[in-house]
N, C-alpha and C positions, 0 to 999 in steps of 0.2 A: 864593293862598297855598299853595294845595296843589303846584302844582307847583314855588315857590319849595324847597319843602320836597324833593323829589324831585332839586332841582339841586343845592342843599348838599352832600345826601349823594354825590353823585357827585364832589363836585369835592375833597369832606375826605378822602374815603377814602384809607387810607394802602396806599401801596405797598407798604409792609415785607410784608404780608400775601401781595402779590405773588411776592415773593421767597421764600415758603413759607419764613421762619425765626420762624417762632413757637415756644420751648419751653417746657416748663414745669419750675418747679424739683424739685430731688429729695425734697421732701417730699412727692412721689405716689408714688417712688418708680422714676419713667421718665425718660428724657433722649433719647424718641425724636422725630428732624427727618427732613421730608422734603426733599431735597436741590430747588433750584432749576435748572427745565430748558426752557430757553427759547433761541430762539422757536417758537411754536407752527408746529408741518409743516405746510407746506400741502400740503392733499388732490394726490397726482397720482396716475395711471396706474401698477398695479403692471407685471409680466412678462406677466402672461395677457393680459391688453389687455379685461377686462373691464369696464371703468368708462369707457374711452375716449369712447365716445358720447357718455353719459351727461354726461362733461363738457364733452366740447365745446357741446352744446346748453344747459349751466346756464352756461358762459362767455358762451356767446352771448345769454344772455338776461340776466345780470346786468349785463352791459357796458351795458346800457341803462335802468339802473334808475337814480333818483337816491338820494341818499344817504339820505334819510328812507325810503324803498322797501325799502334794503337793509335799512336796520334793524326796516323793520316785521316783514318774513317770520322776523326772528329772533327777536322777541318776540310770549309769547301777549298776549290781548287781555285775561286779568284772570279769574277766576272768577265763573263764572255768567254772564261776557258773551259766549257763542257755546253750540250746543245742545254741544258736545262737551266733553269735560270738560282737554281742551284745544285752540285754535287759533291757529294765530298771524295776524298780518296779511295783508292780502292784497293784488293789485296790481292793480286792475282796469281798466287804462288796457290792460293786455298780457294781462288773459284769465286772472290767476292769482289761482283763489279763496282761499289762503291751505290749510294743511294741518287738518286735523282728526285730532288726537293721542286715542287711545280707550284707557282698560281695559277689561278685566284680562287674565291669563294660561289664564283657562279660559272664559271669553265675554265678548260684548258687554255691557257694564257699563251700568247704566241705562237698558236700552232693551228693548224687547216682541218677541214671537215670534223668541226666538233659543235656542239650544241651553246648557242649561247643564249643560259637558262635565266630566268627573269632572279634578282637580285633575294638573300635573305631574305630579306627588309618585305619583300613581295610573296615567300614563303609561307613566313608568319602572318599578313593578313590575309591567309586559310581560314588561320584556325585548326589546322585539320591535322592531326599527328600521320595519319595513315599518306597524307603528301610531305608530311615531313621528313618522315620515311622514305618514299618513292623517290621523290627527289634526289636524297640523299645517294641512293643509290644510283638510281642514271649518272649522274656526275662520277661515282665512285669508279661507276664500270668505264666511262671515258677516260679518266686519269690511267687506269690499267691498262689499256687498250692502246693509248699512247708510250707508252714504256715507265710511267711514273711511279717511283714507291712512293712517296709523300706528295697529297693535297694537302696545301696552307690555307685550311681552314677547316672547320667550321667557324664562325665568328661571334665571341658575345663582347670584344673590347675592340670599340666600343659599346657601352651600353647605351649611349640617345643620351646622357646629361644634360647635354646643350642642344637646341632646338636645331642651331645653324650648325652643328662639326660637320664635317667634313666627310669622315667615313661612316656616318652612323648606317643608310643603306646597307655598309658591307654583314651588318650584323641582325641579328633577330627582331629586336624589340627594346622598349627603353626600358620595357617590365623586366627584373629579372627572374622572375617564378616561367614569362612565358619564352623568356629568353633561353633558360635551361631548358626548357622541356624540347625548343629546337637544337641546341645543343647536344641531349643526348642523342635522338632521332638520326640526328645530322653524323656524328660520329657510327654509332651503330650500323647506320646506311650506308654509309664509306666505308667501313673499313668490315663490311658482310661483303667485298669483292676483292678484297686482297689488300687496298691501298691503304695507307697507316696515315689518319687525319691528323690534321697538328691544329688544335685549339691557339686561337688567339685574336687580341695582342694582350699579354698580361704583363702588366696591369696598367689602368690610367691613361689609356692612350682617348683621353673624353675627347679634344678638340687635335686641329694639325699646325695651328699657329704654334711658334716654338717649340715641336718636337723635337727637334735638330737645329741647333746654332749654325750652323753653316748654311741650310736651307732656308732660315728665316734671315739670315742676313742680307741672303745672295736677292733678294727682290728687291733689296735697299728701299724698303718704304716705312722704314721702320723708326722712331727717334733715336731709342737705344739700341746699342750693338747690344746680342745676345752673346753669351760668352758660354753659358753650356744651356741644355735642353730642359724643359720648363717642368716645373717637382709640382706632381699631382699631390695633395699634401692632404691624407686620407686619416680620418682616426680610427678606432679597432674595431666597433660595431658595424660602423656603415660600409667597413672594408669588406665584413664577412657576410651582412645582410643585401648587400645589394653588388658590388662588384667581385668577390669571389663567386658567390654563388652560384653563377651557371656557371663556371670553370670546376666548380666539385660537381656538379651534372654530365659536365663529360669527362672527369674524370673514373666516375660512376660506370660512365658506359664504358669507359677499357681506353682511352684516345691513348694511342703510342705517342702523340708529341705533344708540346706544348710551347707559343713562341713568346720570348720575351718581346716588351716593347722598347721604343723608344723613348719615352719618359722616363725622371727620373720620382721617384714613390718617397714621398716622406727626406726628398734632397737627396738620394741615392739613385742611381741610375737601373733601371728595372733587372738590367741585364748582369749588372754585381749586387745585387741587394738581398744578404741572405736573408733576412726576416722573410722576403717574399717568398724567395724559392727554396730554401733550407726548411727555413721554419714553416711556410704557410703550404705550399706548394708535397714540399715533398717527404714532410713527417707529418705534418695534421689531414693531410687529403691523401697521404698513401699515393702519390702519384707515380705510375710504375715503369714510364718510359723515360724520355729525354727532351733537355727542356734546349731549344734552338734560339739561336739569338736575331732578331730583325735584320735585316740584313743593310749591317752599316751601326748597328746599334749598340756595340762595344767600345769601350772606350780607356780598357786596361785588360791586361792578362793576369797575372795569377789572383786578381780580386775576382775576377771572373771567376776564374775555375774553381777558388774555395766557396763561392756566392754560388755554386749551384749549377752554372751554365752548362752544358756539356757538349755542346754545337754551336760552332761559328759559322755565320754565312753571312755574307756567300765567298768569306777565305779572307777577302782584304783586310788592309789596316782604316787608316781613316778616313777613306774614301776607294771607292769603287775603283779599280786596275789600279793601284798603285803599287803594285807587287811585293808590298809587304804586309804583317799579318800578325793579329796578337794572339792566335795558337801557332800552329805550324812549327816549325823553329824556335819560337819564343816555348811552347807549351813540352818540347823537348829539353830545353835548357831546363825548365823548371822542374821538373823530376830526376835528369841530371844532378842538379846544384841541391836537390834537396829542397827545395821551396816548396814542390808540392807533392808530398805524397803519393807513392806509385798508386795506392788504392785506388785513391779518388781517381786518378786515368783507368785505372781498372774498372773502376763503378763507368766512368763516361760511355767507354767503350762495350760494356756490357748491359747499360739501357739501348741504347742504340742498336747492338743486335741485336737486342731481345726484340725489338718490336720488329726486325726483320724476321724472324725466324716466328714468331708470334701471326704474322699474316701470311706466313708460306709464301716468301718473296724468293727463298731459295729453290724452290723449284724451278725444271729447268723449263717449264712452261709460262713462265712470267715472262713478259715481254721485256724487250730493253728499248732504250730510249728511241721511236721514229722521227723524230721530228728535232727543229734546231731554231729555239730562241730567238737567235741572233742571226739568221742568216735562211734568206726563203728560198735560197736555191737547192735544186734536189738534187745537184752535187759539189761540194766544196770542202772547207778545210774544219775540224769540230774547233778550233782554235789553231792560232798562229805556231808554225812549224809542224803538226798531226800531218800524219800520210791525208789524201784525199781522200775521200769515202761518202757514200751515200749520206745526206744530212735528213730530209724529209722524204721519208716512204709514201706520205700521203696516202697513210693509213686512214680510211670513216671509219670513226666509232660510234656514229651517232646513232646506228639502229633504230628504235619504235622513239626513241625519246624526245623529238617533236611534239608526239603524243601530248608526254609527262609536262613538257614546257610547258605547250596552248592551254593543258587544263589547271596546272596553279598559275599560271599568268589569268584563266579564266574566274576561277574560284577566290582569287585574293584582289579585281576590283569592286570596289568600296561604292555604295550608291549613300549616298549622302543627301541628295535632295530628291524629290520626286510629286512636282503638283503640276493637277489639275491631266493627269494621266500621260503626260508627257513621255514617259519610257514605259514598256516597251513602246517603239517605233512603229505605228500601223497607219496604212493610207495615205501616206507621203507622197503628196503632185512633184512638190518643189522641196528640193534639201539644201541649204547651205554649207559650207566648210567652209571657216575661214580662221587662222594662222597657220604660222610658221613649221607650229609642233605637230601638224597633220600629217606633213608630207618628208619626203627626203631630204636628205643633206646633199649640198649640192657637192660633196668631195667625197659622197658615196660613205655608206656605213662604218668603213672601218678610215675611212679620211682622219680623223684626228688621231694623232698619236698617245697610244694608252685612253682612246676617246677623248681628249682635252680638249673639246671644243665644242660648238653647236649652235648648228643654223639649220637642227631639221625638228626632226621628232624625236624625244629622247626613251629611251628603251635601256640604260643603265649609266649607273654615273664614271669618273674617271679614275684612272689610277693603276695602281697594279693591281687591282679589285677586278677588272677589265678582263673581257677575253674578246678576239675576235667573235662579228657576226658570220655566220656562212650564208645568212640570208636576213634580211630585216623588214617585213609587212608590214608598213605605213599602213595607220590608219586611212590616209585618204587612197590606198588601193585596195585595202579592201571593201569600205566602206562603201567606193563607189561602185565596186563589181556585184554587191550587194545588193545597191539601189539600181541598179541598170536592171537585174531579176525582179525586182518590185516595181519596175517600169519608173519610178523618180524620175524627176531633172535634177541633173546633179551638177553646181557651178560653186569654184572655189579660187578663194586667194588666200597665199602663203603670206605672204608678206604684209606682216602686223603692223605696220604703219604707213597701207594704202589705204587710208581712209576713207578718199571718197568713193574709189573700187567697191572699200567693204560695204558701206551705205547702197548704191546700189546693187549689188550681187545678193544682201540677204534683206531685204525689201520686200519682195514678194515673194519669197520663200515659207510654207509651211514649219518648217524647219529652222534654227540655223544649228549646226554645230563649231561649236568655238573653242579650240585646243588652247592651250596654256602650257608654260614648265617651268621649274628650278631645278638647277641641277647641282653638285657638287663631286667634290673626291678627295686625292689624296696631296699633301701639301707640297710635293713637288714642282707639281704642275699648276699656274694662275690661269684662270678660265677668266676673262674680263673684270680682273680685280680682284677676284676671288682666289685666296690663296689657300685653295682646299676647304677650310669652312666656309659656307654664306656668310655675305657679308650683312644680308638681312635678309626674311622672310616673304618676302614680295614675289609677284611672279616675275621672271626676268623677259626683256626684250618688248618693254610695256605692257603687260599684258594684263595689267589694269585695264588698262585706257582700252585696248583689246576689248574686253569683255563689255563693258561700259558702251562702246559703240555699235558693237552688235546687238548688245538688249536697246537699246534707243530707236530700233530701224527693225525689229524683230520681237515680234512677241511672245515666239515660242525657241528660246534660247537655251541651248542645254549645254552647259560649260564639262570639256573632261580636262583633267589638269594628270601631267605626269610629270612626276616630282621626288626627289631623293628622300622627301619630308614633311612636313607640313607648312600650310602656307597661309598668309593673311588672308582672308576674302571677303574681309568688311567692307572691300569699296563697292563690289557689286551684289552679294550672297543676297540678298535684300529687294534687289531691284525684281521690282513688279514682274516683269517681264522674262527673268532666270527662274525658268523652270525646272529645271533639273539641274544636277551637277552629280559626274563621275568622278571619285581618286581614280586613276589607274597607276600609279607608280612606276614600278621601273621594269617591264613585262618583259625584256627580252625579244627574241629576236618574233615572236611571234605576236606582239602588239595588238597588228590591227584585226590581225584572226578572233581573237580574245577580244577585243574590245567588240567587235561587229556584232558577237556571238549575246553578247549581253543589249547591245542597243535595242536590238530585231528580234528581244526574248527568245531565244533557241537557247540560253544559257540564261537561270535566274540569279542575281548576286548574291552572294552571301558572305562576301569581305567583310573582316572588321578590323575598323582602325585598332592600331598596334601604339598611338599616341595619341596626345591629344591637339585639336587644334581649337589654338587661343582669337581671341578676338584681337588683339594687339601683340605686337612682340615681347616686349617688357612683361605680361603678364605670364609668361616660363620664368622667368628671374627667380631663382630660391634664394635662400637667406645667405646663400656661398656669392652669390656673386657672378654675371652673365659669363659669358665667353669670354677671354682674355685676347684681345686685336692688338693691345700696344702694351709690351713688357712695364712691368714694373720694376724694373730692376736686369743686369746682367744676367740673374738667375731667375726669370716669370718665375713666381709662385700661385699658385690656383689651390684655394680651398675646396675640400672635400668634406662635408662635417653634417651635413645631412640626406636623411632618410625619405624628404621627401623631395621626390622629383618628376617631373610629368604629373599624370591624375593624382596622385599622393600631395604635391605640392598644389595644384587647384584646389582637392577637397581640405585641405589643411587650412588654408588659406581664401576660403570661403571664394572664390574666383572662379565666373558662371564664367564656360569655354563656350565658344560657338560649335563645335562636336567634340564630343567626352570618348575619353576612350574606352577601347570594344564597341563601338559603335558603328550600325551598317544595315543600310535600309531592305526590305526585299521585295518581289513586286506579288507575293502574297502576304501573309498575316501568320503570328504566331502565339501562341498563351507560355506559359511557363508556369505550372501551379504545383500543387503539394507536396511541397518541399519538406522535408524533415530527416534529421539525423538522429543517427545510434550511433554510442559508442562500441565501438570493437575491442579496443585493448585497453587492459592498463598495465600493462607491462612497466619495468621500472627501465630507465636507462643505464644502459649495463657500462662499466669503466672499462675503460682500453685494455686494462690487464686480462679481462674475461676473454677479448681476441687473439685467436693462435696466427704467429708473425713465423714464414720460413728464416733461414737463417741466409745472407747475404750471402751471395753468390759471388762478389767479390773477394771473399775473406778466404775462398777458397785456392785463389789463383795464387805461386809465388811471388814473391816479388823480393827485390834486391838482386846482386851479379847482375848488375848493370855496366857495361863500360861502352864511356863516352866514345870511344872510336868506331864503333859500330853505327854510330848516329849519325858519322861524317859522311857526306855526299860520297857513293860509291868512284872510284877516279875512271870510269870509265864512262861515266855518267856525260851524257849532253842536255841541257836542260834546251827547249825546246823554245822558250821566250823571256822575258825579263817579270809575266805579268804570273805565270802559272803558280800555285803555292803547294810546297814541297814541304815534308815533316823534319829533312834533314838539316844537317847544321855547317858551317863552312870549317871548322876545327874545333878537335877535343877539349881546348886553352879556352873556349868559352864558355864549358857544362863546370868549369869552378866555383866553387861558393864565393859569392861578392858581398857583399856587403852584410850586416848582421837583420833580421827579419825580424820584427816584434808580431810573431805567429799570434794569430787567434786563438783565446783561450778556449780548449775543447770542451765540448760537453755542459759549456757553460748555460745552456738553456735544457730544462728539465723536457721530455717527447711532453706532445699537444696533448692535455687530456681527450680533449675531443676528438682526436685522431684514434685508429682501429682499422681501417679498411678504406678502400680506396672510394674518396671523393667523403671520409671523416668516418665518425664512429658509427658501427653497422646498425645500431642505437635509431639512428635520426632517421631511417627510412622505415620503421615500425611504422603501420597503418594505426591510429588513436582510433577517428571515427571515420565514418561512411555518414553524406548526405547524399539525398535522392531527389528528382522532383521528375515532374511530367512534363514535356514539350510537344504542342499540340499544333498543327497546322491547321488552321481558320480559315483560310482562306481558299480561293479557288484554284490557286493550280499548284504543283510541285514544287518545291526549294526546299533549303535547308538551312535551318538558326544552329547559332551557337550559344550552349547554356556555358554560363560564366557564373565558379561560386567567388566569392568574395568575401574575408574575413575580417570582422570587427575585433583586434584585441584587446584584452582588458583596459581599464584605465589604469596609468601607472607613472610615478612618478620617477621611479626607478629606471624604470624602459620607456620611455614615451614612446607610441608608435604612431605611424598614419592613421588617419581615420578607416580606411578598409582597403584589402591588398590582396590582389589575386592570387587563388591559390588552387584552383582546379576549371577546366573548361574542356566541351562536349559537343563535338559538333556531329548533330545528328540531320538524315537527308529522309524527307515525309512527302507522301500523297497528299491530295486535298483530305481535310480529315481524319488523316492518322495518330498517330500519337508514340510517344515512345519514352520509356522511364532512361534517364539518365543517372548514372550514379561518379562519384567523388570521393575518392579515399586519400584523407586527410593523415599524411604523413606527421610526425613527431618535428620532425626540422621544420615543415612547415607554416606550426603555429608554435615555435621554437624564436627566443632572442638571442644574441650574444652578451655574455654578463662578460665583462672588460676585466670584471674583478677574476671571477673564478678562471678564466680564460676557458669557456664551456659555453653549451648551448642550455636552455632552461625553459621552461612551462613558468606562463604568468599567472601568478594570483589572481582571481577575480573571473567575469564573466567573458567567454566568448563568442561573439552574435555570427555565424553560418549564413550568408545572404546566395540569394540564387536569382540570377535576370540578365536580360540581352544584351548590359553593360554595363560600366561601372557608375553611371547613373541612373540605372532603372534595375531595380533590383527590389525581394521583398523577402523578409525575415524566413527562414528554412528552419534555425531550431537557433539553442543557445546550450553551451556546457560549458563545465568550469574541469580543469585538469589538474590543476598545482594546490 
């Protein structure tokens, strides 16, 4: 019966869904569609010839797969039935154990002695490509090490839209210029160790209220029942200038994967939407691997599989172990019955290996999976019915990478205020501590499930984003082993609302230190009301009032706040008496090492904010409209229709922030001066047809002499549980043609002009010009600034653009005194718009202003040039 049930659905599914013309009426208020764009590209060889191998060896091995084979490798096996938290089938006749798909974006998710590395979002306030890198790889080499072929991640979706989402942490930056340039770093450094990164969530995943009708219903706090998952409702410039764009950055760098999201794009669900993945994805970006679907994030089968998708995870249907599935069985029939094109399973199957064979996962020196998701015993079952077998080896991978943590947890806190010499910390009698977020949780680091909780110190936010801590240094231990070597008195209270403890304990204190947090994740899980996004920008657990009663009773107050984001701090930023103030953000498990290191100068800051922070909440509101907390409708709709967001939307919108982003104090001095550009090229931009495309490696496989009895469950077959997902089918009576299919017409969208090579046309990464300038240390001791250029485009009525938009930055580390030229090469995409019309990138009429300074409000004219 079960899988009678798993056939139906495959065979009722309506096409129209396919055709992506689902609208909704105008009592939401929107009439946005995403356009139908079919058929899906198959994977070839772009100009560089980098993929070449890779596919000849996945041609060669798929060509000898049979038809249930191919499909097994493209679906997972169902949750909780494999130790990773996803894997797909595997081929064991030809030596192919199937992949092992792993979270998260800062470690190994579920599994023992591994590093857990301070969040993106903590990354990018570097600055620093050369940790962007490092990084990248420490993690790479854990996923390896653990048995994993796929890290799920790098992350640039979300991009930061909304001040309060939920997952913005898991991602770079709100900037997309500085989002990509982690993005490529990030891929590059994963996948220079073998493991094949998967970019995501694409696209629209800005907030986690109404990603999923089922998940926003289930909190029941809602007025309207949600009926499907809420349509990011994007138009064609802002899609390309601000949320494609880091995803053609790692597509650039080579990333094997790319994960569909959970939202649906313009009223189509991201995961059948071929505009996104046909059109945008995988003919104008040349995207050369395979696109996976969120896991849980499908919501039809063969719209799916003509939309581009070519991985299901993690196997189920519409919910997690319910042992049915809309590949598996269902994605057999449809090549059976003729609905889908053997190719297209040909193409799936062969992105998918390619990017195995692409990172020499076939070797027999790749590890296979140690460790077990679901189960910490280090002997048990991989899933219900498996022989017994070892589940966690309790393999360390963590090697020197402590190291790599404590120094970008060191280098990306943010000094934000500093008077009257407050930091560094020297000659301290008496030191205060006092809140909550100093010390530990009293349920011990890894106490909340997937982290969902918090009653200590926060060191990264919740979710599947989450990895275990293998160790967690509280600020208030290290701080105080610190002050115990400086001889200090050192006396602390946790608990932010002992007020008259906290009155007298930092009284007569030299000091106080006063912690703060906000935290967020992913929308599964409600952290005190919070359903994934902030509910607002506030510190949580009072820590106003917190800070307020400690500057009242202390005059030398120095507030660190660690936070998924940015936060309000007009009730105290002010007060006479707050002297200082730290971001430390979300440092990982090395915190209070990192943070000790910068208080007590042994480490000078040179974080900078990666957003901006407002004086009031409302003051991020763009002309789209805040965060969406209560539907508007069965189907939320959220507009997407502008360019400018974070510092774009302040400088647009003349709105003085209380710290501008790239902003980030240091405890020396820096100049920034003579700045000036040359043009480098004028090259024209060259048309798609100029780039040489291999020929699909699909087209080369046979295809047809199919018969359906070969797909029936072998009769000898035991299936081992009710939940596992199998490619087979229960009889040949169901691979019949059913009903008539009003197929997508082919070919009906003309290739992207702007497409050529992977991550667009090889056109938009010509260097135009080079700016230079000098970055000079003034002051008396060591650190290091970050030069930030920043581009004024033309004026235009055509293209309106922001007033200046980051587009190159440098971080260089100086003596007292030294100096050192920075330079900027100014890419063609760069200072490049999207014309809606030509469906192409373009050079603006008019003049362009080259700005160079420590942020996006302090900056001074470097040169000007006109290109168009």
């Amino acid at each position: 019966m079960t899988f009678i049930a798993v056939l139906v659905l495959a065979i009722a599914l309506p096409l129209t869904r396919a055709q992506d013309s689902t609208t909704f009426s105008e009592d939401v208020g929107q009439n946005y569609v995403s356009p139908p764009v079919y058929p899906s590209p198959l994977a070839a060889d772009g100009p560089d010839g980098s993929w070449s191998a890779a596919y000849a060896a996945a041609a060669d091995f798929v060509s000898k797969l049979t038809l249930v084979e191919k499909v097994n490798i493209t679906t997972g096996t169902g949750w909780t039935q494999g130790p990773c938290v996803g894997q797909t089938g595997s081929v064991p006749r030809l030596g192919f154990p199937g992949l092992c798909l792993q979270d998260a974006p800062l470690g190994v998710r579920f599994a023992d002695y591994v590093t857990a590395f301070p969040a993106l979002s903590q990354v990018a306030k570097t600055w620093d490509r050369s940790l962007f890198r490092a990084h990248a790889v420490a993690m790479g080499e854990e996923f390896k090490g653990k048995g994993a072929n796929v890290q799920l991640g790098p992350v640039c979706g979300p991009l930061g839209t909304f001040a309060e989402g939920g997952r913005n942490w898991e991602g770079y930056a709100v900037d997309s210029y500085l989002c990509g340039q982690g993005m490529y770093e990030g891929v590059k450094g994963i996948q220079s160790t073998g493991v094949t990164a998967c970019a995501k969530h694409f696209l629209g995943n800005e907030q986690e209220h109404f990603r999923q009708a089922p998940e926003s219903n289930g909190f029941k706090t809602h007025k309207i029942n949600v009926t499907q998952s809420l349509s990011a409702n994007m138009d064609d410039r802002v899609t390309h200038e601000l949320y494609l764009s880091p995803f053609a950055d790692a597509v650039r760098a080579g990333v094997g994967s790319i994960m569909c999201s959970y939202q649906q794009i313009n009223n189509s669900y991201a995961c059948q939407n071929s505009k996104l993945i046909n059109g945008l994805l995988k003919d104008e970006l040349a995207f050369a691997g395979f696109v996976v679907s969120d896991w849980g994030a499908v919501h039809s089968g063969v719209a799916t599989y003509l939309a581009g998708t070519d991985m299901l995870m993690p196997g189920d249907g519409n919910s997690f172990s319910d042992g049915l599935s809309w590949f598996g069985p269902n994605l057999t029939i449809s090549v059976l019955n003729g609905t889908l094109p053997e190719t297209r399973l040909n193409d799936m199957a062969i992105r998918i290996m390619a990017t195995y064979f692409q990172h020499n996962q076939n070797s027999t020196s790749y590890p296979k999976p140690n460790f077990d998701s679901f189960n910490n015993d280090r002997v048990g079952y991989v899933y219900e019915g498996a022989a017994q077998t070892v589940l966690n080896e309790r393999v360390d991978v963590r090697g020197n990478h402590a190291k790599i943590a404590r120094q970008v947890a060191t280098e990306s806190i943010i000094l934000l205020k500093n008077e009257r010499g407050a930091l560094p910390l020297k000659n301290i009698k008496s030191l205060a501590i006092a809140g909550m977020d100093a010390g530990p949780d009293a349920y011990g680091p890894n106490g909340w499930n997937d982290r969902g909780g918090l009653n200590g110190t926060l060191a990264m936010g919740w979710g599947s984003g989450s990895c275990q801590f293998p160790y967690l240094i509280t600020p208030l231990e290290a701080i105080s082993a610190r002050a115990r070597q400086e001889g200090s008195l050192v006396q602390d209270v946790l608990d932010n609302y002992a007020y008259d403890k906290i009155n007298q304990t930092v009284k007569y204190a030299n000091a106080a230190l006063v912690f703060i947090n906000s935290d967020s994740g992913e929308g599964y899980i409600s952290v005190d009301g919070n359903e994934g996004d902030r509910n607002n920008l506030t510190a949580w657990h009072g820590g106003d009032k917190l800070v307020r009663t400690v500057a009242a009773n202390c005059n030398n107050t120095i507030v660190i706040v660690h936070s998924v984001g940015a936060i309000i701090m007009e009730p105290w930023i002010n007060h006479e008496n707050v002297t200082a103030v730290v971001f430390a953000g979300l440092p990982g498990q090395e915190s209070g090492n990192s943070l000790t290191s910068v208080l007590y100068g042994d480490s000078n800051p040179s974080g900078k904010l990666t957003f901006t922070v407002a004086k009031k909440a409302s003051d991020y509101t763009t002309d789209d409209g805040p965060l969406l907390y209560e539907p508007n409708g069965p189907v939320p709709q959220q507009k997407f229709s502008t360019l400018n967001i974070d510092y774009k939307h302040f400088d647009a919108k003349k709105i003085e922030p209380r710290f501008h982003f790239g902003y980030g104090l240091s405890y020396t001095t820096f100049s920034i001066t003579g700045g000036q550009g040359v043009r480098v090229s004028s090259a024209p931009y060259a048309p798609r047809s100029s780039f040489k495309q291999g020929a699909p490696p699909a087209l080369r496989i046979p295809t047809g002499n199919l018969n359906a009895q070969d797909a029936v469950y072998p009769a000898d077959f035991v299936r081992p549980n009710k939940l596992h997902i199998y490619p087979w089918i229960t009889s040949a009576e169901l691979a019949k043609p059913g009903a008539s299919y009003p197929y997508p017409a082919q070919n009906a969208t003309p290739p992207s002009p702007a497409g050529g090579g992977q991550g667009g046309n090889p056109s938009l990464w010509d260097v135009l010009y080079r700016v230079t300038a000098t970055v000079t240390n003034t002051g008396s001791i060591a650190g290091a600034e970050v030069a930030q250029l920043y581009v004024a485009f033309p004026s235009s009525k055509e293209f309106p653009s922001p007033p200046r938009q980051l587009r190159g930055f440098s971080k260089v580390y100086l003596q007292p005194g030294q100096a050192a030229q920075v330079t900027f090469d100014v890419t063609r995409k760069e200072i490049s718009v999207w014309n809606t019309v030509t469906q192409n990138w373009q050079l603006v009429s008019g003049t362009y202003q080259f700005l160079v300074g420590d942020s996006s409000r302090s900056y001074s004219l470097a040169s000007e040039s006109q290109f168009a």
